[in-house]
PQR file of N, CA, C, O and H, with PARSE charges and radii, in Angstrom:
ATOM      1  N   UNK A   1      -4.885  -3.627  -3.434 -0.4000 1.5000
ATOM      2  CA  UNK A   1      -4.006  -3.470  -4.543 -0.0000 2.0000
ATOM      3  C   UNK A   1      -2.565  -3.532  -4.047  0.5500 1.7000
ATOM      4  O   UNK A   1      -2.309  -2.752  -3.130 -0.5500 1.4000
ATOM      5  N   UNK A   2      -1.495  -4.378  -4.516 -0.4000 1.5000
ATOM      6  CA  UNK A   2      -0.691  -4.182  -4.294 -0.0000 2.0000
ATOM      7  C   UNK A   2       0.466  -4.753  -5.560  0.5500 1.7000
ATOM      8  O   UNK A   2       0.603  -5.883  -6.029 -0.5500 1.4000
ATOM      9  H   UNK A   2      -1.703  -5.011  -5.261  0.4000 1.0000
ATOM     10  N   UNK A   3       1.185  -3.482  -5.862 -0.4000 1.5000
ATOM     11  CA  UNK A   3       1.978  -3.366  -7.085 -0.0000 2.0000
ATOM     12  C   UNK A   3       3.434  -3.019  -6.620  0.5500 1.7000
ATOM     13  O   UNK A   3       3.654  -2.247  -5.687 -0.5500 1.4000
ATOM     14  H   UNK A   3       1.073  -2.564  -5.481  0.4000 1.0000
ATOM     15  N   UNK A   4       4.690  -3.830  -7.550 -0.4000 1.5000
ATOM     16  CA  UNK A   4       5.812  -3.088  -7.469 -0.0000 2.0000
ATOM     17  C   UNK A   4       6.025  -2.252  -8.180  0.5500 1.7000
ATOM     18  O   UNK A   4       5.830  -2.219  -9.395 -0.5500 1.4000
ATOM     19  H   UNK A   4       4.511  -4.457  -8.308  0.4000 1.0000
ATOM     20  N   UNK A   5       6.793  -0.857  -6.966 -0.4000 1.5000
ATOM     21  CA  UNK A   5       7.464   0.305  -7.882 -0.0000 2.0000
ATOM     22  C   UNK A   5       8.820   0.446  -7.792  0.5500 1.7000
ATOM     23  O   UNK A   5       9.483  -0.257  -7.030 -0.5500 1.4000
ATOM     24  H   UNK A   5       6.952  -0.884  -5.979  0.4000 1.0000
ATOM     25  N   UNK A   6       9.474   1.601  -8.756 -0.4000 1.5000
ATOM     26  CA  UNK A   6      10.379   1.780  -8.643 -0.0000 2.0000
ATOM     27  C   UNK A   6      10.796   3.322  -8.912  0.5500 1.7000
ATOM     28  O   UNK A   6      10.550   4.075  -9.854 -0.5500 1.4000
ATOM     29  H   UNK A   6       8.935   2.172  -9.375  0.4000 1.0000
ATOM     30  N   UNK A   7      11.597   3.508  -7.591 -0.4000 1.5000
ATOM     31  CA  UNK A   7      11.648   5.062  -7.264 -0.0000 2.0000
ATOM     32  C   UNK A   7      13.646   5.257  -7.600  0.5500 1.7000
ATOM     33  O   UNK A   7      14.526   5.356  -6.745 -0.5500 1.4000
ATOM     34  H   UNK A   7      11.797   2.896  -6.826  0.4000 1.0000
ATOM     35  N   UNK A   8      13.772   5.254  -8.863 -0.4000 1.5000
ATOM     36  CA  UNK A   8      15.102   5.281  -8.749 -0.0000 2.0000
ATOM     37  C   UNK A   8      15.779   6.970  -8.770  0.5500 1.7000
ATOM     38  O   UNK A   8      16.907   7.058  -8.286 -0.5500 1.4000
ATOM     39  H   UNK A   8      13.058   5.173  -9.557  0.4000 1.0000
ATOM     40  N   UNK A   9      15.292   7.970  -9.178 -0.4000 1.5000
ATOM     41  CA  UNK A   9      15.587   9.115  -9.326 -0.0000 2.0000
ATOM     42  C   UNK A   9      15.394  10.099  -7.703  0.5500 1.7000
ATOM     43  O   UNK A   9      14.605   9.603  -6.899 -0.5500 1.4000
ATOM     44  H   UNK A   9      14.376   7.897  -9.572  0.4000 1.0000
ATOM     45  N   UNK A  10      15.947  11.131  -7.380 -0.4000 1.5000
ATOM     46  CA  UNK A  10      15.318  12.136  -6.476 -0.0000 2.0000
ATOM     47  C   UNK A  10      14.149  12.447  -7.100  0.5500 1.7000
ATOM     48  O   UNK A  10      13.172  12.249  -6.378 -0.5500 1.4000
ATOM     49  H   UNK A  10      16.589  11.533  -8.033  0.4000 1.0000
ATOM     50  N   UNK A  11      13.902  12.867  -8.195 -0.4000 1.5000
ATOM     51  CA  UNK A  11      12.561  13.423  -8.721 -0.0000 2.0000
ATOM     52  C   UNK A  11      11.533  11.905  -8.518  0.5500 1.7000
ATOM     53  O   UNK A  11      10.383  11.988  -8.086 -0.5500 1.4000
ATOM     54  H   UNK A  11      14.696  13.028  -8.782  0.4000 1.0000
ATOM     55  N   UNK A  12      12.055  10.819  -8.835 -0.4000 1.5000
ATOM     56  CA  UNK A  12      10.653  10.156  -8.573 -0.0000 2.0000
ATOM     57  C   UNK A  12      10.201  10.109  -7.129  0.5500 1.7000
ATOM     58  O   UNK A  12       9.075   9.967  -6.654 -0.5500 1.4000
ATOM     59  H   UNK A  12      12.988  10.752  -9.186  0.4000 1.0000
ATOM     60  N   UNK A  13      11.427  10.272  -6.541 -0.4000 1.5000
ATOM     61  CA  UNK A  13      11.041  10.091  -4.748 -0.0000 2.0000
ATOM     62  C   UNK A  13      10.288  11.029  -4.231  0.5500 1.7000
ATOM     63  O   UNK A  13       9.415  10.715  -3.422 -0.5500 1.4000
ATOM     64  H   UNK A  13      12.342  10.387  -6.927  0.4000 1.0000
ATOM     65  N   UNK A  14      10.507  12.476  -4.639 -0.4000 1.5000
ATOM     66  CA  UNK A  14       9.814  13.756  -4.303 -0.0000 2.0000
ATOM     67  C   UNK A  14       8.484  13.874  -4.865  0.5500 1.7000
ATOM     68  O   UNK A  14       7.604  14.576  -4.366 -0.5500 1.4000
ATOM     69  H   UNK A  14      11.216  12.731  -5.296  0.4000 1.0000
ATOM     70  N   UNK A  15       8.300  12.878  -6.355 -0.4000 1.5000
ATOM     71  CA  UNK A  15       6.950  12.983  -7.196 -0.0000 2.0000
ATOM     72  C   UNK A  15       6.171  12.259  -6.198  0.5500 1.7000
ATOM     73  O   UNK A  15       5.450  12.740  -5.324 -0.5500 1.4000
ATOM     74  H   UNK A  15       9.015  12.308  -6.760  0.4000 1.0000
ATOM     75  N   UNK A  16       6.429  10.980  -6.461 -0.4000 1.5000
ATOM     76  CA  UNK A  16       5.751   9.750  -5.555 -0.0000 2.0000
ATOM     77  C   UNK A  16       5.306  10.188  -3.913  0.5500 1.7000
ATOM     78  O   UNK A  16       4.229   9.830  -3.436 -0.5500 1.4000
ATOM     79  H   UNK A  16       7.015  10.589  -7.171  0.4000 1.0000
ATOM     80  N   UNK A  17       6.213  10.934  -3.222 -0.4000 1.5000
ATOM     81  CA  UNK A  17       5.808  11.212  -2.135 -0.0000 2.0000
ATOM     82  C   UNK A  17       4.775  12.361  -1.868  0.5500 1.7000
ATOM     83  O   UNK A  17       4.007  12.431  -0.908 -0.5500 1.4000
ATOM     84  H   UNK A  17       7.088  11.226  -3.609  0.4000 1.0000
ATOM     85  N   UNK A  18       4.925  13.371  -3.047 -0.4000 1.5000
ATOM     86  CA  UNK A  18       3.762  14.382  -2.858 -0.0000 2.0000
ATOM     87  C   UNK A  18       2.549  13.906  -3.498  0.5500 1.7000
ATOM     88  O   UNK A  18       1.414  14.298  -3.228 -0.5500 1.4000
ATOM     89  H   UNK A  18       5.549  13.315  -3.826  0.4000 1.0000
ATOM     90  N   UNK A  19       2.839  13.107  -4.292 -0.4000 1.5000
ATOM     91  CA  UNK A  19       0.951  12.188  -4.513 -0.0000 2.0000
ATOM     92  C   UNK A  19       0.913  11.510  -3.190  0.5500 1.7000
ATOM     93  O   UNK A  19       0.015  11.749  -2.384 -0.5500 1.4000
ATOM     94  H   UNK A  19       3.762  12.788  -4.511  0.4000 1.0000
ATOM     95  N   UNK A  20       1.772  10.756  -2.980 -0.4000 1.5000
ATOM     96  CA  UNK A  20       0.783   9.909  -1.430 -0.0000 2.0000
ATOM     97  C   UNK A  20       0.334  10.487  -0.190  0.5500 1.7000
ATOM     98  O   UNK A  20      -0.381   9.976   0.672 -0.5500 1.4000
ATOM     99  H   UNK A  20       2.501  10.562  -3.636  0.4000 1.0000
ATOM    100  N   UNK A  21       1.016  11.966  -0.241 -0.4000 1.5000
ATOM    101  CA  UNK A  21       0.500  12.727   1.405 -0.0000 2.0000
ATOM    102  C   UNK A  21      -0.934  13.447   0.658  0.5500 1.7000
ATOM    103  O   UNK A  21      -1.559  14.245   1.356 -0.5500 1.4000
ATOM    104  H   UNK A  21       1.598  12.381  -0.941  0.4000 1.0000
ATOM    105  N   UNK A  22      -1.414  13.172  -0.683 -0.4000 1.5000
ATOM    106  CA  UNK A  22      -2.308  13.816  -1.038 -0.0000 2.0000
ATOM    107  C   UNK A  22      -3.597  13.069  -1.143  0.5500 1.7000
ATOM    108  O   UNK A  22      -4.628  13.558  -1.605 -0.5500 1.4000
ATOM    109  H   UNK A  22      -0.906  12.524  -1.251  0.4000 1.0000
ATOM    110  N   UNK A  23      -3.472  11.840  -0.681 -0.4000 1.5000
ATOM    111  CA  UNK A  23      -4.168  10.454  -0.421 -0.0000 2.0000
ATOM    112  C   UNK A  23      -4.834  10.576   0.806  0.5500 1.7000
ATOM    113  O   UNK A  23      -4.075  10.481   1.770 -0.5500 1.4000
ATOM    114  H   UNK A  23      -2.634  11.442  -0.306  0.4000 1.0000
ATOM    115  N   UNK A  24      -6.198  10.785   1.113 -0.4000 1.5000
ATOM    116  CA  UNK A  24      -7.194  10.478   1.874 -0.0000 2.0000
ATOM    117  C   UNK A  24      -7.020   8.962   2.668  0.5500 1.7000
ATOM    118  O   UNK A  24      -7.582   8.700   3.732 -0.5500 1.4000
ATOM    119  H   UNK A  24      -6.816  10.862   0.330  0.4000 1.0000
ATOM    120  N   UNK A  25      -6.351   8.264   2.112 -0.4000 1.5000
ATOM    121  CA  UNK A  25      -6.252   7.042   3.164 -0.0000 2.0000
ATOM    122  C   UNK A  25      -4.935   6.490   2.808  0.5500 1.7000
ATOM    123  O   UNK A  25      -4.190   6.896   1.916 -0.5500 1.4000
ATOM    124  H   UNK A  25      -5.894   8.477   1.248  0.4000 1.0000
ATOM    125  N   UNK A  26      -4.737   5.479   3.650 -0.4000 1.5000
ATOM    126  CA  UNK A  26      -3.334   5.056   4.150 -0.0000 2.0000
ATOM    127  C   UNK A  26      -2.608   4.667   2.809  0.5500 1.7000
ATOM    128  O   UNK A  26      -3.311   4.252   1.887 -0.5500 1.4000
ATOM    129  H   UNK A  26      -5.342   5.149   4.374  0.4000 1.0000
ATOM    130  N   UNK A  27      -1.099   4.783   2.621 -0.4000 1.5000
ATOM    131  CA  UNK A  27      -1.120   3.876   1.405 -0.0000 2.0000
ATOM    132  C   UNK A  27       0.832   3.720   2.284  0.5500 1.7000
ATOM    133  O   UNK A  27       1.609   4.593   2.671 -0.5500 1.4000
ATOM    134  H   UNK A  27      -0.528   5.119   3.369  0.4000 1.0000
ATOM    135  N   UNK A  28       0.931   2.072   2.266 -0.4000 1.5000
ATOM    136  CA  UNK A  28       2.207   1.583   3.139 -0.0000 2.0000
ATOM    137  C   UNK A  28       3.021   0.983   1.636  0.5500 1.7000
ATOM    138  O   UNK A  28       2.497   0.449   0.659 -0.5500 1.4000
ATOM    139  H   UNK A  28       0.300   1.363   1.952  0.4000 1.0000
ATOM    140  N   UNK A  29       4.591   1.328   1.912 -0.4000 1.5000
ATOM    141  CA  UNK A  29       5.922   0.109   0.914 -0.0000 2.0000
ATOM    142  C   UNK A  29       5.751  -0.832   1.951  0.5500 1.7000
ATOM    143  O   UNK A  29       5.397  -0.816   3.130 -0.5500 1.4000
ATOM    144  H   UNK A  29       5.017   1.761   2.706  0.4000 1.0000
ATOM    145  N   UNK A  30       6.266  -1.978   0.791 -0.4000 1.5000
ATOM    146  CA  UNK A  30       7.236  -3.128   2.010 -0.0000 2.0000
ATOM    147  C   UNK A  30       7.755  -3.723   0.788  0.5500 1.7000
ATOM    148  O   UNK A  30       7.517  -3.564  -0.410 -0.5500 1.4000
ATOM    149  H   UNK A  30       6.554  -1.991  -0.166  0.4000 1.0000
ATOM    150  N   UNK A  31       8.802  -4.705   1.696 -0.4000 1.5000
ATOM    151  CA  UNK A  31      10.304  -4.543   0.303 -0.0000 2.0000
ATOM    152  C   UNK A  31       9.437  -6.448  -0.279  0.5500 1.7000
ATOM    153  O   UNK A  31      10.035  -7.052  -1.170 -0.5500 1.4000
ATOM    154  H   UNK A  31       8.994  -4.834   2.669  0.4000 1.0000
ATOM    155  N   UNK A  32       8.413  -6.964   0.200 -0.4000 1.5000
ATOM    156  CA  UNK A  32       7.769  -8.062  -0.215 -0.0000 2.0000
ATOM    157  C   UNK A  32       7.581  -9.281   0.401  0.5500 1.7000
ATOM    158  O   UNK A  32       6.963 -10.304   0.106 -0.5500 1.4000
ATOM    159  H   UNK A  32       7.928  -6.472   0.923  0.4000 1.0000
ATOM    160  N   UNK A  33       8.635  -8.733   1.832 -0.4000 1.5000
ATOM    161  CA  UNK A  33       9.080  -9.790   2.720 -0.0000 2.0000
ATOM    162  C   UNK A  33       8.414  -9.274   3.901  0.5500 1.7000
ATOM    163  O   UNK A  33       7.191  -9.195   4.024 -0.5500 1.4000
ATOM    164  H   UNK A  33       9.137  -7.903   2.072  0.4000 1.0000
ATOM    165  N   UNK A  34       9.379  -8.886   4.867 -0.4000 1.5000
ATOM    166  CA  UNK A  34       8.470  -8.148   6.730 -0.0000 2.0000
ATOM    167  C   UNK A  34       8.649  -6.743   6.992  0.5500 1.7000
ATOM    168  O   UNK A  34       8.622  -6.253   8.121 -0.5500 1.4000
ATOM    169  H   UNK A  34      10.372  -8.950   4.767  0.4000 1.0000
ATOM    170  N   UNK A  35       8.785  -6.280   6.210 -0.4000 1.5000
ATOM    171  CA  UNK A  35       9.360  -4.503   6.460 -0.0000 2.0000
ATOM    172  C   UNK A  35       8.162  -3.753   5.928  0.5500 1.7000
ATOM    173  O   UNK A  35       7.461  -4.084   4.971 -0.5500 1.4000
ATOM    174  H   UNK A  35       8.807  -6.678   5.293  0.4000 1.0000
ATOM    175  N   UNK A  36       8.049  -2.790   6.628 -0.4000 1.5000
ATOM    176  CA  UNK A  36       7.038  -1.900   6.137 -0.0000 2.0000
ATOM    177  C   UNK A  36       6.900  -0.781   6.825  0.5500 1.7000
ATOM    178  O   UNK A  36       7.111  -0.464   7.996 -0.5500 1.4000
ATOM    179  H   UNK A  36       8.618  -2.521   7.406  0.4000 1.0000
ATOM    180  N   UNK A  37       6.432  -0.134   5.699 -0.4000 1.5000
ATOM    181  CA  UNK A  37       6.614   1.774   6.316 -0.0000 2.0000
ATOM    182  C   UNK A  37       5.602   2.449   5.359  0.5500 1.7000
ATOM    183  O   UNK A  37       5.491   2.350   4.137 -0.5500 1.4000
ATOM    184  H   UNK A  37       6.261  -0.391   4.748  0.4000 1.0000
ATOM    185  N   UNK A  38       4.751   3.310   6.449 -0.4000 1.5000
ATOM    186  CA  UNK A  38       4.145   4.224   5.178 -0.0000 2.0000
ATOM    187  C   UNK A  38       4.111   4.795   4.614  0.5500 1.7000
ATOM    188  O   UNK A  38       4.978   5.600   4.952 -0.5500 1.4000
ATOM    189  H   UNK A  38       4.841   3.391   7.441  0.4000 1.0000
ATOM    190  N   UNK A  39       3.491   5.259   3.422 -0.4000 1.5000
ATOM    191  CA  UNK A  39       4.117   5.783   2.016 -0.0000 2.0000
ATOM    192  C   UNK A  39       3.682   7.083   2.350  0.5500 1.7000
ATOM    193  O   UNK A  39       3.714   7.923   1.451 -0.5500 1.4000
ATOM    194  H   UNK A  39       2.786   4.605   3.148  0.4000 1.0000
ATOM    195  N   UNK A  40       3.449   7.274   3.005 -0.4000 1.5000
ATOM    196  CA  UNK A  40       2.910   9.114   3.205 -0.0000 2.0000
ATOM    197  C   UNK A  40       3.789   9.708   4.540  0.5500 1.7000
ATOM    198  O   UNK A  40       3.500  10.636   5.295 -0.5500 1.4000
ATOM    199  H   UNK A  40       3.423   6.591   3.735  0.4000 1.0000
ATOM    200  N   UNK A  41       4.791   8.947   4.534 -0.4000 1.5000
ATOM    201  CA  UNK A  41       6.048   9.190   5.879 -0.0000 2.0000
ATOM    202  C   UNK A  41       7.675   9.094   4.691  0.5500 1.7000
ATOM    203  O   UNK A  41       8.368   8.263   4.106 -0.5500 1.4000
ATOM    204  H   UNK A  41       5.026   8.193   3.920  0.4000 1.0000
ATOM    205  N   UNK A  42       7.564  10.566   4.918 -0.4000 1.5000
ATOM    206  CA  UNK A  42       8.611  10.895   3.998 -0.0000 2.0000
ATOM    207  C   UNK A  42      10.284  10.625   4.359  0.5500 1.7000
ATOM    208  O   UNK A  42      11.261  11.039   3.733 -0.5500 1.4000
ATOM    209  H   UNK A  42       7.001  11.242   5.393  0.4000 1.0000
ATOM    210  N   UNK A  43      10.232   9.692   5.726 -0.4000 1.5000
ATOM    211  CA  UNK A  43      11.085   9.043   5.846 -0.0000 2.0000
ATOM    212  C   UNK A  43      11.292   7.511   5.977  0.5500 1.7000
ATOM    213  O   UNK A  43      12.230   6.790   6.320 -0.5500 1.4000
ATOM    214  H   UNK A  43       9.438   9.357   6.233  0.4000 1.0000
ATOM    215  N   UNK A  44      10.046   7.324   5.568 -0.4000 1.5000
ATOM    216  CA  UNK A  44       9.337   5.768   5.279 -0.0000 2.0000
ATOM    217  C   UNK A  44       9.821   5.669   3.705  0.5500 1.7000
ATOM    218  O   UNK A  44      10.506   4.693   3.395 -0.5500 1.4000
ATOM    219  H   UNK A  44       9.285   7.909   5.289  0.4000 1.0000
ATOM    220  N   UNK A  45       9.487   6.649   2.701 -0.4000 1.5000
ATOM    221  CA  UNK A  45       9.909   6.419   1.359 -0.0000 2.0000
ATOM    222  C   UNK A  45      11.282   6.440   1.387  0.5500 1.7000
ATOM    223  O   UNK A  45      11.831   5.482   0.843 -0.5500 1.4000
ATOM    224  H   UNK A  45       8.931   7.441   2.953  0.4000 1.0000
ATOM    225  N   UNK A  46      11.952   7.251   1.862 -0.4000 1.5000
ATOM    226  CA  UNK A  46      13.142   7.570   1.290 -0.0000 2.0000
ATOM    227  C   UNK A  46      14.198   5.944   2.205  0.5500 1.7000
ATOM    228  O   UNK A  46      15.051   5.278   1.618 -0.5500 1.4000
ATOM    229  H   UNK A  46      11.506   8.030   2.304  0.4000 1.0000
ATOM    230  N   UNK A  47      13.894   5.799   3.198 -0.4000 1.5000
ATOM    231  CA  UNK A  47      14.082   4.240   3.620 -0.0000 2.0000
ATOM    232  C   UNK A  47      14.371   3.380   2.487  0.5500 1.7000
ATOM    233  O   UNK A  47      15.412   2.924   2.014 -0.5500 1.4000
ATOM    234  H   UNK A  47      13.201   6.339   3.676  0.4000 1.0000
ATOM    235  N   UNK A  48      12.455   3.249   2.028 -0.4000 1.5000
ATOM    236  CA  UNK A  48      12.478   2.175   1.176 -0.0000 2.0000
ATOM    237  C   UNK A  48      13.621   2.298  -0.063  0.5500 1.7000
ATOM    238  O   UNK A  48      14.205   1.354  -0.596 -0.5500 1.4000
ATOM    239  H   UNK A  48      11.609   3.620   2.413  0.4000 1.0000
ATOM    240  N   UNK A  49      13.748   3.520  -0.322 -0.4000 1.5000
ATOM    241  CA  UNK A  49      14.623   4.056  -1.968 -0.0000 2.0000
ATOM    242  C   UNK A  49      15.586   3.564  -1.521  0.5500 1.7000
ATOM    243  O   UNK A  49      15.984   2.572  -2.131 -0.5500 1.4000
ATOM    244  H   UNK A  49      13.274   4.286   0.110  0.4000 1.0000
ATOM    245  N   UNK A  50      16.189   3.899  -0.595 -0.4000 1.5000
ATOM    246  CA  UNK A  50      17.728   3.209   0.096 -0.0000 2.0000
ATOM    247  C   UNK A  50      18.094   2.252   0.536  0.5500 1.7000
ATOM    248  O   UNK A  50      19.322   2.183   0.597 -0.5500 1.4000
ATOM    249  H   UNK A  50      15.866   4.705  -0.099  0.4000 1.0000
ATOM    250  N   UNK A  51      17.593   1.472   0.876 -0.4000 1.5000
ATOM    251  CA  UNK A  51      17.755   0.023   1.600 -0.0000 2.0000
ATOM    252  C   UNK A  51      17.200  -1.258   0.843  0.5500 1.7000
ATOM    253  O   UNK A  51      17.862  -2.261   0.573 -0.5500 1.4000
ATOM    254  H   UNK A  51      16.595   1.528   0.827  0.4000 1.0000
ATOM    255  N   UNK A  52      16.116  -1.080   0.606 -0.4000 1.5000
ATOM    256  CA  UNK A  52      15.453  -2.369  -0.195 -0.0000 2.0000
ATOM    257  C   UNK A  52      15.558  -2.434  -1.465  0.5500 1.7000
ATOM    258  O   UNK A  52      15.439  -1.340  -2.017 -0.5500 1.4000
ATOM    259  H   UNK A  52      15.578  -0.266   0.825  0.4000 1.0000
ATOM    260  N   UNK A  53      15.775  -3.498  -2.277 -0.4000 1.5000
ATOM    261  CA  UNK A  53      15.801  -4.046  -3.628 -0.0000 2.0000
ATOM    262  C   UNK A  53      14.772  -3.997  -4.490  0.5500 1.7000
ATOM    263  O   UNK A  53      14.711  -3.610  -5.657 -0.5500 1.4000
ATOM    264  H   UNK A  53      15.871  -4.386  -1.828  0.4000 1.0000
ATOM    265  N   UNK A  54      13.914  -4.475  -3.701 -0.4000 1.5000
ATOM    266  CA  UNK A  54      12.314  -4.240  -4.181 -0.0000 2.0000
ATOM    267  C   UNK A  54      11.542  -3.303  -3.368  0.5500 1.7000
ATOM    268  O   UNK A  54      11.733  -3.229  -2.154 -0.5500 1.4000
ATOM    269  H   UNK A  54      13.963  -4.789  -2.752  0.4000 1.0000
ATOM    270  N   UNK A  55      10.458  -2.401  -4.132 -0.4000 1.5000
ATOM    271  CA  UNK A  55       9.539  -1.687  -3.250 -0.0000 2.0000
ATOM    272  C   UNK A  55       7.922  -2.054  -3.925  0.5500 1.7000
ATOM    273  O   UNK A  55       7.598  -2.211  -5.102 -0.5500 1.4000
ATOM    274  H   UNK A  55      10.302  -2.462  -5.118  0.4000 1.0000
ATOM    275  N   UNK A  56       7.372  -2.093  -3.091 -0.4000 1.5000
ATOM    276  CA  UNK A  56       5.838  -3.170  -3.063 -0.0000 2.0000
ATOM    277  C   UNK A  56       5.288  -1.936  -2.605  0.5500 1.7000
ATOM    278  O   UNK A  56       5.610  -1.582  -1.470 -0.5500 1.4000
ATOM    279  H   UNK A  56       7.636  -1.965  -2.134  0.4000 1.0000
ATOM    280  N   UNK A  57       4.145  -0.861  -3.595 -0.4000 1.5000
ATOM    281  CA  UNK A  57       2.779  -0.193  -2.741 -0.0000 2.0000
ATOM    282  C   UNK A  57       1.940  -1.090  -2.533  0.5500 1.7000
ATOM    283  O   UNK A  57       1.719  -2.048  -3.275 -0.5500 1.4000
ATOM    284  H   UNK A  57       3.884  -1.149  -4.516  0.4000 1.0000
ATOM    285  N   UNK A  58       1.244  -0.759  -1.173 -0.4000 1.5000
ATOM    286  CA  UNK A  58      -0.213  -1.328  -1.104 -0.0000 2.0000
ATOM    287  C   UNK A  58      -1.196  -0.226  -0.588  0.5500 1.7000
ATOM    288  O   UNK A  58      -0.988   0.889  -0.109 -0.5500 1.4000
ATOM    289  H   UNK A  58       1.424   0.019  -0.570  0.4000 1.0000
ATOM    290  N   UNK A  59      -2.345  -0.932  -0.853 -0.4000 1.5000
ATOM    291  CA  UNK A  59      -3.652   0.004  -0.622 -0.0000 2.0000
ATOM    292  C   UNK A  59      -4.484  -0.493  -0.767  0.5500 1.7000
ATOM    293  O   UNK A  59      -4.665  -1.133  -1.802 -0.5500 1.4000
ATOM    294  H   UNK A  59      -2.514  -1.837  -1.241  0.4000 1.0000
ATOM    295  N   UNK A  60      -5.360  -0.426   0.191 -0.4000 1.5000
ATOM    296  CA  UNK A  60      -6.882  -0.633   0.002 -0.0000 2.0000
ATOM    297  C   UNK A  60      -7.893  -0.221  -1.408  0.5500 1.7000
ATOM    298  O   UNK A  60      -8.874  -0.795  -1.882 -0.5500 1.4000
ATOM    299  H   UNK A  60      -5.213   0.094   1.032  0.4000 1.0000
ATOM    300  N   UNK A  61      -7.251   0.880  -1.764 -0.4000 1.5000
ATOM    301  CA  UNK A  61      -8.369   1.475  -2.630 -0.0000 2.0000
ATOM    302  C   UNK A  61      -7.521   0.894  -3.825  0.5500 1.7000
ATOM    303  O   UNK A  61      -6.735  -0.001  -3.515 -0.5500 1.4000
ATOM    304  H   UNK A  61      -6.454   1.346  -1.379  0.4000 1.0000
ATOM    305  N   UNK A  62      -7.575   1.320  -5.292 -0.4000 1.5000
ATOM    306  CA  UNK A  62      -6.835   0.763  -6.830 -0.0000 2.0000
ATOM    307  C   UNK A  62      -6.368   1.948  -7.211  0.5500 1.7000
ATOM    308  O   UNK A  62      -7.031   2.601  -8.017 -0.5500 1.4000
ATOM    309  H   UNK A  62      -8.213   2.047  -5.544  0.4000 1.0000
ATOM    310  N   UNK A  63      -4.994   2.513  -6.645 -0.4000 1.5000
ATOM    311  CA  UNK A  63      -4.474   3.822  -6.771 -0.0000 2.0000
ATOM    312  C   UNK A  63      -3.700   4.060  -8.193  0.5500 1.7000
ATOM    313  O   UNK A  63      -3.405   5.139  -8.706 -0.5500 1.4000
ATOM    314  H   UNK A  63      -4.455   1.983  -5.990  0.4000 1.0000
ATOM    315  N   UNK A  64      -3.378   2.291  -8.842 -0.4000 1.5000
ATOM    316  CA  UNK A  64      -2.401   2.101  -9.893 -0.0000 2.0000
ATOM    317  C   UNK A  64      -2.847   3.038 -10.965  0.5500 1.7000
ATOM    318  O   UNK A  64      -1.768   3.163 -11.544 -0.5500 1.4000
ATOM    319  H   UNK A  64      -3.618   1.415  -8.425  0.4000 1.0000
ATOM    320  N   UNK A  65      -3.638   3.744 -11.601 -0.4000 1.5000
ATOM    321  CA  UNK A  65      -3.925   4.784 -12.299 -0.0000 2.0000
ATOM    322  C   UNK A  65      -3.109   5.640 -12.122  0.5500 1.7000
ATOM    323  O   UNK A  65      -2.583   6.141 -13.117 -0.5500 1.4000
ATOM    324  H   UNK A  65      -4.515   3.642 -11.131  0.4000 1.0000
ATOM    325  N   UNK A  66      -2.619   6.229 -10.380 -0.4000 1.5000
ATOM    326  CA  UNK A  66      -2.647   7.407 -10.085 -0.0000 2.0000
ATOM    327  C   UNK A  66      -0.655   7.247 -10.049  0.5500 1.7000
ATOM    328  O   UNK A  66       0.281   8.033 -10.196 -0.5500 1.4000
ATOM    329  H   UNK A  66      -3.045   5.822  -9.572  0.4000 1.0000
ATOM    330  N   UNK A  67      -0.794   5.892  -9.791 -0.4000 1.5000
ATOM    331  CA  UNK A  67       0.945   5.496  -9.816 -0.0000 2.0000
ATOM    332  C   UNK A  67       1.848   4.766 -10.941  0.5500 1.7000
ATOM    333  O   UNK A  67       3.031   4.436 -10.854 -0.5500 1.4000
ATOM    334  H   UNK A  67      -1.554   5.254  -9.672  0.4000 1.0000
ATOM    335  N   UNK A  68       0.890   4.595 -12.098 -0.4000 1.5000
ATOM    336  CA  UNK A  68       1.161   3.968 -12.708 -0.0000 2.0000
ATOM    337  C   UNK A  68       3.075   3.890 -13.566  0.5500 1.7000
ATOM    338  O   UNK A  68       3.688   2.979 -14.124 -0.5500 1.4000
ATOM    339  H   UNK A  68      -0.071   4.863 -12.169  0.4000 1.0000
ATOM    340  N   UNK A  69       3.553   5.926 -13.123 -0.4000 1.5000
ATOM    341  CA  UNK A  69       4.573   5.903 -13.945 -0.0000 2.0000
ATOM    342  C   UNK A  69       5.687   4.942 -13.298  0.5500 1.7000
ATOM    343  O   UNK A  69       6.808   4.641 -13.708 -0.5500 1.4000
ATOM    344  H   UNK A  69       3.056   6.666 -12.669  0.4000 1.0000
ATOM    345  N   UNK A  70       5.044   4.601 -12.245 -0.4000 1.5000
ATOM    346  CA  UNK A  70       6.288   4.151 -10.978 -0.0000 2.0000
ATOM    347  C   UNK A  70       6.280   2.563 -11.115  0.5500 1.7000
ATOM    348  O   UNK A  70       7.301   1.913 -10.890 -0.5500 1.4000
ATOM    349  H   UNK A  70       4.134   4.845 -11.912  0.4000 1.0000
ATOM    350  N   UNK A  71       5.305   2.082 -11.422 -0.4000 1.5000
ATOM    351  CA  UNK A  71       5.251   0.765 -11.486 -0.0000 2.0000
ATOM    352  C   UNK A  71       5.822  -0.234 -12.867  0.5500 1.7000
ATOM    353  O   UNK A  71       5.692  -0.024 -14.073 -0.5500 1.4000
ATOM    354  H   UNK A  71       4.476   2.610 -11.605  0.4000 1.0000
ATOM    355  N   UNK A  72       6.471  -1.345 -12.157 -0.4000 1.5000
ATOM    356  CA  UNK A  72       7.583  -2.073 -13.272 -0.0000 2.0000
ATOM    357  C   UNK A  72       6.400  -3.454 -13.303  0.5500 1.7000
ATOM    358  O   UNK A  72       6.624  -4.443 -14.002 -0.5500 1.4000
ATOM    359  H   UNK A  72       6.576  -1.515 -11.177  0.4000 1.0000
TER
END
């Protein structure tokens, strides 16, 4: 699965990051191009919020249920 989100608030950054450390398996951003960091590295998110234009979750499993408020 891999969906764009968008973390524009502190509250979405703090929401988004305490669902993904609550994730049993890996779940990585990347801005769509070569960058990438994982989403359960709370200086991996806050990266992505700051630097990149676009932010891309991916995951193995179909988490978009669980992320759906984040996704554009």
């Amino acid at each position: 699965m891999k969906v764009r989100v968008q973390l524009d608030t502190e509250t979405d950054f703090k929401d988004f990051f305490k669902l993904m450390v609550s994730l049993p398996h890996p779940v990585y951003l990347n801005d769509g191009k070569r960058q990438q960091v994982c989403a359960q590295s709370q200086l991996g998110v806050l990266l992505a919020r700051m630097e990149w234009d676009e932010i891309y979750c991916e995951s193995e499993a179909d988490i978009s249920h669980l992320i759906r408020r984040w996704i554009i």
